[in-house]
C-alpha positions in Angstrom: 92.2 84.2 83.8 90.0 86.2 81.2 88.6 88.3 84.7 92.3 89.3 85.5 93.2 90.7 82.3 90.0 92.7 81.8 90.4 93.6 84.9 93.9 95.0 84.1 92.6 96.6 80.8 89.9 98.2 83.0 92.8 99.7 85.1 94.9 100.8 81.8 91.9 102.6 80.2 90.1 104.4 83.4 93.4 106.1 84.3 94.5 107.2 80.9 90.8 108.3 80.5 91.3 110.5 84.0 94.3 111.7 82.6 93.3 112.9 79.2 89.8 114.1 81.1 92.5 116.3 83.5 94.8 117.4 80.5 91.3 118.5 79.1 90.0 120.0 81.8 93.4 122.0 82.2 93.9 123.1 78.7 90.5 124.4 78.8 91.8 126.7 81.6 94.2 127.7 80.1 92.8 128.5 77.4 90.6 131.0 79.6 93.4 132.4 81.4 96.0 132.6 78.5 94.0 134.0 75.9 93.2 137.3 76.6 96.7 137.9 77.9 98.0 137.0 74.6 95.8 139.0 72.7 96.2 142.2 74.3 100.5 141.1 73.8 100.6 139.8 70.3 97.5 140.9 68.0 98.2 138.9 65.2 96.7 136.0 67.3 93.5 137.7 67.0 93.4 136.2 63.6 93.3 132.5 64.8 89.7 131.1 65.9 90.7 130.1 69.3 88.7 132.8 70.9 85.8 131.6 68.9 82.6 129.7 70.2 83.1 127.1 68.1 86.4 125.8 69.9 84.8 125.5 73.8 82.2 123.4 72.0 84.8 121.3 70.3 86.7 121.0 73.7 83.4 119.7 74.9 83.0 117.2 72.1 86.6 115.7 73.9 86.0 116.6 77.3 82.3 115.1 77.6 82.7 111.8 76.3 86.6 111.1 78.0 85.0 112.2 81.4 82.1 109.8 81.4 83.7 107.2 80.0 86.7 107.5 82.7 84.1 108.3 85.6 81.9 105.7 85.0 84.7 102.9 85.1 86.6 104.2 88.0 83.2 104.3 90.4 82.1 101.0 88.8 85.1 100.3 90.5 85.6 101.7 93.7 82.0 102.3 94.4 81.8 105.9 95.4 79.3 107.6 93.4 79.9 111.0 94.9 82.8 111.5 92.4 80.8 110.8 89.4 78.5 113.2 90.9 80.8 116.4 91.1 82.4 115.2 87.8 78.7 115.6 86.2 78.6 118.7 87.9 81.4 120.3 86.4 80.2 118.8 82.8 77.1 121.2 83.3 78.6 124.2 84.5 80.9 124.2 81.5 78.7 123.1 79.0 76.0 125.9 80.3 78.8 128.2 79.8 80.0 127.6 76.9 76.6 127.1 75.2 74.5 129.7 77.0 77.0 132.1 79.0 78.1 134.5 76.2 74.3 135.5 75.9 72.9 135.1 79.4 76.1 135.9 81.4 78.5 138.5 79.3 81.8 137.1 78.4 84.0 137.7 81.9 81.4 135.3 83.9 81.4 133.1 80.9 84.9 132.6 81.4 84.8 132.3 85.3 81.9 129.1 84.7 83.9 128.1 82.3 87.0 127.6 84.7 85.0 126.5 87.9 83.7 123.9 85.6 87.0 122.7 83.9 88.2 122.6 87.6 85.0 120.5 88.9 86.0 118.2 86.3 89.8 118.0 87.2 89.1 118.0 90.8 86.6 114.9 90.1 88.8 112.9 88.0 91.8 113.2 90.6 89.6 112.0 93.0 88.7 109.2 90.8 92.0 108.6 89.9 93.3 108.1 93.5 90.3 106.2 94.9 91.3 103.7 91.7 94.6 103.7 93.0 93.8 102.8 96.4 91.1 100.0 95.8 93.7 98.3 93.6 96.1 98.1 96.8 95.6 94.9 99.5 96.0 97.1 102.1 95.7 101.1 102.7 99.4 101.6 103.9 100.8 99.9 100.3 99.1 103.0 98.6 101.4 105.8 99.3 
């Protein structure tokens, strides 16, 4: 009985943890995108520290943790390693850009690692996210 309901917890936690991995991920991206728009459109924003270093580390502080955590429990679950790999992936490419690509890279690639990372991670925890889904199902067509 105990094995059903932590396996149901287990099911609870890894897809909020994909989720809030993805929301993450996304307003990461959006931060990227958004930012310099706004800038150039509303100059008092240039006031507020969201274009600051400090924030894509604090993102990471959120991001790292909620992606491993989610990752790890969804392939200890359906078995397919390959996504914890590409989510790991990701991980690196934004955390080398948001430590390192100011100074090594100049700030428009920093930005474009920062995205392809942030959409690594995404991409990895949707795929984690539906291969949850479908080993929880008896049979393939139940899925949808």
């Amino acid at each position: 009985m105990s094995s059903q309901s932590e396996q149901a917890e287990l099911e609870k936690n890894t897809g909020f943890l994909d989720g809030a991995a993805i929301g993450l991920s996304a307003l990461c991206a959006i931060h990227c995108l958004a930012l310099p728009i706004a800038l150039t459109m509303l100059p008092v924003i240039a006031t507020i520290p969201l274009g600051d270093e400090s924030f894509h580390k604090a993102l990471l502080f959120l991001v790292i943790p909620a992606s491993a955590i989610g990752l790890t429990l969804g392939c200890r679950r359906h078995q397919q390693w390959g996504v914890m790999f590409w989510g790991v992936s990701g991980l690196v490419v934004m955390t080398f850009a948001a430590v390192f690509g100011h100074d090594l890279l100049g700030e428009a690639l920093e930005k474009v690692g920062t995205l392809l990372g942030a959409c690594i991670v995404a991409g990895s925890h949707t795929a984690n996210f539906r291969r949850c889904r479908i080993s929880a199902c008896e049979q393939p067509r139940d899925c949808g």
